[in-house]
Residue frames as qw, qx, qy, qz and C-alpha x, y, z in Angstrom:
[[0.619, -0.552, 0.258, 0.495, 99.40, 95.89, 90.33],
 [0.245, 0.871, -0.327, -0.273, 101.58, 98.05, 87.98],
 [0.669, -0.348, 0.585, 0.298, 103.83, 95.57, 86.01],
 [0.181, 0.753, -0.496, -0.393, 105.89, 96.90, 83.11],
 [0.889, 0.324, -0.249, -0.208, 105.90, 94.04, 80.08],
 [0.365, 0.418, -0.767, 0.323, 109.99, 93.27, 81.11],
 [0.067, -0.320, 0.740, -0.588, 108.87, 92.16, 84.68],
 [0.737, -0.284, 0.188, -0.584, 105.86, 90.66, 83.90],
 [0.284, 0.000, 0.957, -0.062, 105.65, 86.27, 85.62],
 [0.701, -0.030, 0.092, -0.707, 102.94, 84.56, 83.27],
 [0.473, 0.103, -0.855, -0.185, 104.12, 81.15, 83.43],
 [0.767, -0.516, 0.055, -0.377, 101.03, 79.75, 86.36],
 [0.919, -0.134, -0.247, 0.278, 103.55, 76.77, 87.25],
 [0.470, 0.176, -0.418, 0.757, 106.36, 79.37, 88.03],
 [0.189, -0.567, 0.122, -0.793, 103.68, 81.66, 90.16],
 [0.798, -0.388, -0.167, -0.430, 102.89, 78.89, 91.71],
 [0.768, 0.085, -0.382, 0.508, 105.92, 77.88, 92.81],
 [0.068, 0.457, -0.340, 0.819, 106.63, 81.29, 93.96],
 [0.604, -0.579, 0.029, -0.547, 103.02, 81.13, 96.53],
 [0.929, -0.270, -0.251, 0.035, 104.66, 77.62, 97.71],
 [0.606, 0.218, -0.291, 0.708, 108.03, 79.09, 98.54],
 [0.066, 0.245, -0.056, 0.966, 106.57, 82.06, 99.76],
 [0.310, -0.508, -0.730, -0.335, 103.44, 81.15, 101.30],
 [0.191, -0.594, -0.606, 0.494, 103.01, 83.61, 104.19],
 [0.196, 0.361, 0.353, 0.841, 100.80, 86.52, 102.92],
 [0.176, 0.267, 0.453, -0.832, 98.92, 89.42, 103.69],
 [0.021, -0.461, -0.832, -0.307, 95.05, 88.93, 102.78],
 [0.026, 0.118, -0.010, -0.993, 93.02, 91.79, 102.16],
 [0.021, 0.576, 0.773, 0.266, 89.27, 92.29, 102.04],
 [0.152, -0.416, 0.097, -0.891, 86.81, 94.93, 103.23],
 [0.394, -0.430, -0.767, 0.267, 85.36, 95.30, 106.43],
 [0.426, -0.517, -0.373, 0.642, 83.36, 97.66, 107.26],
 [0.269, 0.959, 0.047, -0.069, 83.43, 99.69, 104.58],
 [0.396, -0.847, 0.346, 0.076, 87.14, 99.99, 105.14],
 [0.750, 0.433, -0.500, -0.026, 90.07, 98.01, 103.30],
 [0.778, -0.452, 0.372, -0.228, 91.33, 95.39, 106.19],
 [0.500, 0.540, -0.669, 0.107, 94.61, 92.98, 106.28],
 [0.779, -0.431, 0.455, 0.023, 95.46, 89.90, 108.55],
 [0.408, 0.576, -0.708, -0.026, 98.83, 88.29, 107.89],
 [0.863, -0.087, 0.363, -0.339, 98.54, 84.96, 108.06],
 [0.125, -0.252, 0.862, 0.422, 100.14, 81.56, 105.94],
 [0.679, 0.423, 0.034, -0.599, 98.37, 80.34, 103.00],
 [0.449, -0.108, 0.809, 0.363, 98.58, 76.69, 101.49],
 [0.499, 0.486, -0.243, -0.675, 97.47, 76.31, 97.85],
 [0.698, 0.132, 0.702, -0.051, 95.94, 73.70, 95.99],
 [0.157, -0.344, 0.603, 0.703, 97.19, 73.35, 92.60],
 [0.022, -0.116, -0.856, -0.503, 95.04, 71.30, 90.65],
 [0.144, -0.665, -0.724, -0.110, 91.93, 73.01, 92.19],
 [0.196, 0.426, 0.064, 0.881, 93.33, 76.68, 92.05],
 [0.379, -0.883, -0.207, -0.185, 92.10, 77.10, 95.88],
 [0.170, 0.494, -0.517, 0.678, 94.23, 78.85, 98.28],
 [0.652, -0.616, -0.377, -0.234, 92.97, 77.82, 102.26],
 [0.025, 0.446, -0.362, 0.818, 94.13, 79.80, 105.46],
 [0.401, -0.648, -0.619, 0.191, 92.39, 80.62, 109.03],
 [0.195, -0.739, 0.047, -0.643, 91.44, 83.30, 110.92],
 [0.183, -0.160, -0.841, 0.484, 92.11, 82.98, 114.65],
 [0.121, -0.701, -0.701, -0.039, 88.06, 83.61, 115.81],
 [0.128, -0.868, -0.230, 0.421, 88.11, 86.98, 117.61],
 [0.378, -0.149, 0.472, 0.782, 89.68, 88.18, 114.01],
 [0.475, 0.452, 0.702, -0.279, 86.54, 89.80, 112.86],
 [0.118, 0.367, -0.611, -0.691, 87.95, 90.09, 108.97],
 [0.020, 0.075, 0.965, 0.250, 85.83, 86.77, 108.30],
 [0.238, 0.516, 0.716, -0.406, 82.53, 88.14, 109.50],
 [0.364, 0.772, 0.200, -0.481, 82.10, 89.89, 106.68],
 [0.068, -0.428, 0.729, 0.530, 84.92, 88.38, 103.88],
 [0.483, 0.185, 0.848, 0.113, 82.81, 85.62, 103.05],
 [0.452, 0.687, 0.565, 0.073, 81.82, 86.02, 99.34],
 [0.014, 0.920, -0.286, -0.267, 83.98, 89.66, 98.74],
 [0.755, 0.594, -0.153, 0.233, 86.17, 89.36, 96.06],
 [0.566, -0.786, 0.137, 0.209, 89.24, 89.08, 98.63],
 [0.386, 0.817, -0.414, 0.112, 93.40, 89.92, 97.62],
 [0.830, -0.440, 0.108, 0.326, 96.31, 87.70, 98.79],
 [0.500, 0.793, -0.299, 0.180, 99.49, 89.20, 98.22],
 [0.873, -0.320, 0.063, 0.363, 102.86, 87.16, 98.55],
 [0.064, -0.922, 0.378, -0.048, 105.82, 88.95, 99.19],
 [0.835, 0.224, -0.188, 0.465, 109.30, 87.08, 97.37],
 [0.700, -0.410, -0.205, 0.548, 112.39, 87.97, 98.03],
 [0.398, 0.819, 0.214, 0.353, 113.75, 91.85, 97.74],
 [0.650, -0.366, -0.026, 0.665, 116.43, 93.92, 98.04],
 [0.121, 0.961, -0.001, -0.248, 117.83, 97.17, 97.36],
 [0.820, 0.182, 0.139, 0.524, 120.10, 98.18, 94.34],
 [0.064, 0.910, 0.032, -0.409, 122.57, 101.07, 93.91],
 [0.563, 0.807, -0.058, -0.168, 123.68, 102.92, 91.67],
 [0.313, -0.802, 0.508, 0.024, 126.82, 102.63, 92.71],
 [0.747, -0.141, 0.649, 0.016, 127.21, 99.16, 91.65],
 [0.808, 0.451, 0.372, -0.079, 126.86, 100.44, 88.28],
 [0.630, 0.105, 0.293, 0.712, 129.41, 101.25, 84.79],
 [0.111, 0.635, 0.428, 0.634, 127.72, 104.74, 84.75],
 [0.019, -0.304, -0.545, 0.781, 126.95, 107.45, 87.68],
 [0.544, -0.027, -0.089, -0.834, 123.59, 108.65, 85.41],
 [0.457, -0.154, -0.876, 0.013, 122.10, 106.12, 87.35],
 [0.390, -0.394, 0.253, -0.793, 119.57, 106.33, 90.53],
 [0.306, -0.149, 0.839, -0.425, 118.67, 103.65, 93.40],
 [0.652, -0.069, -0.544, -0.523, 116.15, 101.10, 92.65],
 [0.531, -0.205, 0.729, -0.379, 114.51, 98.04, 94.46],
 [0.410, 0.083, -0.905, -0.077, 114.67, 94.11, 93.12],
 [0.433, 0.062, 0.640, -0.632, 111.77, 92.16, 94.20],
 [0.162, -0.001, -0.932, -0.325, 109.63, 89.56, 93.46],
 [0.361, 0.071, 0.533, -0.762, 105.51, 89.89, 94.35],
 [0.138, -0.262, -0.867, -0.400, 102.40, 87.81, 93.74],
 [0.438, 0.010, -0.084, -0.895, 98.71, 88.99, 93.33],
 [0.081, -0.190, -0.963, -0.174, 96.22, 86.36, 93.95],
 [0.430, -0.095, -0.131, -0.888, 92.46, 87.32, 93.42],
 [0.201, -0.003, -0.974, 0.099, 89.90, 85.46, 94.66],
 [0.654, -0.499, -0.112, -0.557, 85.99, 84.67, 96.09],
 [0.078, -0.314, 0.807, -0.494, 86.49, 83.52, 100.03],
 [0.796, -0.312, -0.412, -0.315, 84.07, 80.67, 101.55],
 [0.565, -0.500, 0.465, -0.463, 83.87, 80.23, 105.29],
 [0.625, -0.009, -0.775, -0.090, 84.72, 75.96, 105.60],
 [0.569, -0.516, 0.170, -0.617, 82.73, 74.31, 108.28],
 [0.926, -0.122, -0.355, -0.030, 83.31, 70.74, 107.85],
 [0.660, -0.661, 0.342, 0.101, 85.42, 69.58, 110.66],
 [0.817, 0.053, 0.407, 0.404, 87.17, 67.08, 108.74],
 [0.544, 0.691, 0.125, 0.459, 88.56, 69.42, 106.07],
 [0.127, -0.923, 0.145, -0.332, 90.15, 71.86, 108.85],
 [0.580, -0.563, 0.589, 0.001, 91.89, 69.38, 110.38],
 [0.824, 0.351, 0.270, 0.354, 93.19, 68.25, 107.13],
 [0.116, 0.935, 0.119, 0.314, 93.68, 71.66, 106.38],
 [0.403, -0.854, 0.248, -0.218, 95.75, 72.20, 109.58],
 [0.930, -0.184, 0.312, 0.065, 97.58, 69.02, 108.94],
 [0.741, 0.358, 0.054, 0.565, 99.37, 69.89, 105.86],
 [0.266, -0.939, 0.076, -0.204, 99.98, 73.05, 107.44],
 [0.490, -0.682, 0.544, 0.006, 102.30, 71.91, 109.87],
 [0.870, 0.081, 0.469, 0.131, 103.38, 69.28, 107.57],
 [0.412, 0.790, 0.145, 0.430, 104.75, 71.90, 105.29],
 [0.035, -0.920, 0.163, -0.356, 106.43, 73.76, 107.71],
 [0.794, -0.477, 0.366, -0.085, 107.42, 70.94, 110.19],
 [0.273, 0.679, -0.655, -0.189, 111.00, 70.32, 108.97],
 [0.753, 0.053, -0.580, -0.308, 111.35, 66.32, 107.87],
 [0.562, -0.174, -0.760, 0.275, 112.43, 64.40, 111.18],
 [0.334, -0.482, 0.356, -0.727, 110.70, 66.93, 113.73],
 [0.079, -0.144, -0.971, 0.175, 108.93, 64.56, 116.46],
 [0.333, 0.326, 0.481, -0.743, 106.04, 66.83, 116.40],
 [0.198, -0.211, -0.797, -0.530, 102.42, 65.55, 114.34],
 [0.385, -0.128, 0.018, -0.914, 99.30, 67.01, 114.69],
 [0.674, 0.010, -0.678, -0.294, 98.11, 63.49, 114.22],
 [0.652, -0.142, -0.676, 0.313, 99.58, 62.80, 118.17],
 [0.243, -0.169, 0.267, -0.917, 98.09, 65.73, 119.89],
 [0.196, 0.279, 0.787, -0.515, 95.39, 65.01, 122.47],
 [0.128, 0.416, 0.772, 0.464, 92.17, 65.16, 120.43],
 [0.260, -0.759, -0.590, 0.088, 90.36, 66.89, 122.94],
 [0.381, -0.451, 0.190, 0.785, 93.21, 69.55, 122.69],
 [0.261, -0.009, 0.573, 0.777, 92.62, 69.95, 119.29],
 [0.129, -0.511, -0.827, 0.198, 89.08, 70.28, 119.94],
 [0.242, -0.805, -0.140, 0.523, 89.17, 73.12, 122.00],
 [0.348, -0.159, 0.475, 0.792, 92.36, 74.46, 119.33],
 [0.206, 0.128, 0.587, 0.773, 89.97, 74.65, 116.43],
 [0.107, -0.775, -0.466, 0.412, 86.72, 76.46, 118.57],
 [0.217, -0.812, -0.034, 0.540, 89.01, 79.42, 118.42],
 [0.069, 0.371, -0.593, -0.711, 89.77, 79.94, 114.65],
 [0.669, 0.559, 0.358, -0.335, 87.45, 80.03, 111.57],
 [0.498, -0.044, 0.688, 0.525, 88.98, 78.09, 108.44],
 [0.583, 0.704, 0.076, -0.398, 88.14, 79.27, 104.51],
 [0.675, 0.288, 0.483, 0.478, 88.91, 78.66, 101.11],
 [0.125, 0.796, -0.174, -0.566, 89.73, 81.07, 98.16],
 [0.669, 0.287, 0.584, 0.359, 89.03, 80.15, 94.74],
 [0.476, -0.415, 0.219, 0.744, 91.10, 81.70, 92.29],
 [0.571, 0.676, 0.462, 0.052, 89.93, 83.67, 89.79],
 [0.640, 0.636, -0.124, 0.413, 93.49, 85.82, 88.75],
 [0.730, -0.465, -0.018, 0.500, 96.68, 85.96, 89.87],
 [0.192, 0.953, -0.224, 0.066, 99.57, 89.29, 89.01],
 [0.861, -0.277, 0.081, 0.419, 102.87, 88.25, 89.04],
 [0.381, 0.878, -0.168, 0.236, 105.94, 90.71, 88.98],
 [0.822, -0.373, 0.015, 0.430, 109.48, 90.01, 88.93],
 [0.130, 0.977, -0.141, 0.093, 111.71, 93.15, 89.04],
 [0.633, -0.458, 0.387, 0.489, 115.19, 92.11, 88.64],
 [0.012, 0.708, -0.328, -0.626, 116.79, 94.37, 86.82],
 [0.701, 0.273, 0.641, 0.153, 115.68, 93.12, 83.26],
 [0.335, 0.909, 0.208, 0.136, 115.46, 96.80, 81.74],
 [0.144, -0.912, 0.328, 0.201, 119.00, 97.03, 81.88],
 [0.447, 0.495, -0.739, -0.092, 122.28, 95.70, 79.67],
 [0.925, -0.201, -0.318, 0.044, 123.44, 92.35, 80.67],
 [0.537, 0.423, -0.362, 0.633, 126.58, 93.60, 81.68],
 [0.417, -0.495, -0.187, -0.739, 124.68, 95.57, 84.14],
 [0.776, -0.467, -0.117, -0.408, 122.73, 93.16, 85.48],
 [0.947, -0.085, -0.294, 0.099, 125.69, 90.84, 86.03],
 [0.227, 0.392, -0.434, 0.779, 127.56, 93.69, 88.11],
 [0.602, -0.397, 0.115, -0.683, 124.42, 93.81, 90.36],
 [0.920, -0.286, -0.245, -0.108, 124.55, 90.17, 90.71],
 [0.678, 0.313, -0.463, 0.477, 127.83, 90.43, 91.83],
 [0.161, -0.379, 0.499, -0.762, 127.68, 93.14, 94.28],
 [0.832, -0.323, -0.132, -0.431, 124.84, 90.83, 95.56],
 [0.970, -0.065, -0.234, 0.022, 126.70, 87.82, 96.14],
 [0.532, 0.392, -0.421, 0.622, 129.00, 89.71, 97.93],
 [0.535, -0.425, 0.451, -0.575, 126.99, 90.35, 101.26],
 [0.040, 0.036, -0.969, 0.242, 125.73, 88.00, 103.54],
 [0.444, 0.304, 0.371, -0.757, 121.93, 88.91, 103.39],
 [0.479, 0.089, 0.865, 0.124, 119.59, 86.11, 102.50],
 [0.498, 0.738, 0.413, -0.193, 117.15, 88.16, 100.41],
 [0.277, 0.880, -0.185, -0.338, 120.16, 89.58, 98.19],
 [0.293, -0.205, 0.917, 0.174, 121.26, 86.01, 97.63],
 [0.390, 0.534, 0.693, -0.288, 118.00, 84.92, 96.91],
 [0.338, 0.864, -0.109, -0.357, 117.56, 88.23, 94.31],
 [0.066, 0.586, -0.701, -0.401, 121.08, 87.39, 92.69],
 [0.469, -0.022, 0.875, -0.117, 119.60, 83.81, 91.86],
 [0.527, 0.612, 0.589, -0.029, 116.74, 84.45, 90.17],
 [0.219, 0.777, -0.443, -0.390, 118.92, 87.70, 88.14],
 [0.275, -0.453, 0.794, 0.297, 121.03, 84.35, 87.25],
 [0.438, 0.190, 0.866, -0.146, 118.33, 82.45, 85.76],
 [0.309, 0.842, 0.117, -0.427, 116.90, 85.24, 84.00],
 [0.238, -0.732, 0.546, 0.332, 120.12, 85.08, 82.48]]
């Protein structure tokens, strides 16, 4: 990934933060000869720098991922800026945005028990705190059947890209007209943008 020195993320605790906020990505290998994508969600393990996912079975990216140096790429939040917003008209449109690069060797996981761990924090992660629903109280024999039809992996990390483009190559003054015109819609991803401009800050 192209990423100009102002925009580059190398702090690992803040890219990681981003994959956990952001954790549904598109995962890229070859197949085929052929570069190949399934979008899919991706949980990460910090303190053992794996990343672990499924395929749903008749997906047939995995037959041929296993071992391939494979690409996740998470998509933050992003928005469009204009010029228009700015103290100058020699100015031209841009786009704010926040993306993550994760590199990686893929491994096929067979054990049962680890997929249905796997699949647990899944929905534990996503399953807002008082839902009534737990993977834990599904029919077994349901789940059974459930996990037939998808093929689980890992991805250990070997380097991550991290670029945040909020207007850093520009005055402060600038930027803090841009955050403004942000925080003046209702659109979550140009909230979201005007945040992390603040912080920057």
């Amino acid at each position: 990934m192209y990423i100009p020195k102002p925009f580059k993320i190398e702090d690992e605790a803040v890219i990681y933060d981003f994959i956990e906020k952001y954790g549904f990505a598109a995962l890229f290998s070859q197949h085929k000869g052929e570069p190949y994508a399934t979008h899919l969600p991706l949980l990460l393990n910090k303190s053992e720098h794996l990343l672990y996912g499924h395929f749903a079975r008749p997906n047939a990216q995995w037959k041929d991922a296993e071992g391939q140096q494979v690409l996740a790429v998470f998509q933050g939040p992003h928005c469009y800026i204009s010029p228009s917003w700015y103290e100058t008209s020699k100015a031209v449109p841009t786009w704010n945005y926040v993306s993550i690069h994760v590199y990686g060797k893929m491994e096929i996981v067979e054990d049962r028990n680890a997929i249905i761990d796997s699949l647990n924090h899944l929905v534990n992660k996503y399953e807002i705190s008082d839902s009534p629903y737990n993977l834990n109280h599904v029919e077994p024999s349901f789940i059974e059947g459930m996990t037939k039809g998808i093929v689980a992996f890992r991805i250990k990390i070997t380097n991550t890209e991290a670029k945040a483009k909020l207007s850093q190559n520009h005055p402060v003054e600038r930027q803090e007209l841009i955050i403004k015109h942000l925080e003046e819609t209702s659109q979550e991803d140009n909230m979201q943008v005007a945040a992390l401009m603040k912080k920057n800050l």
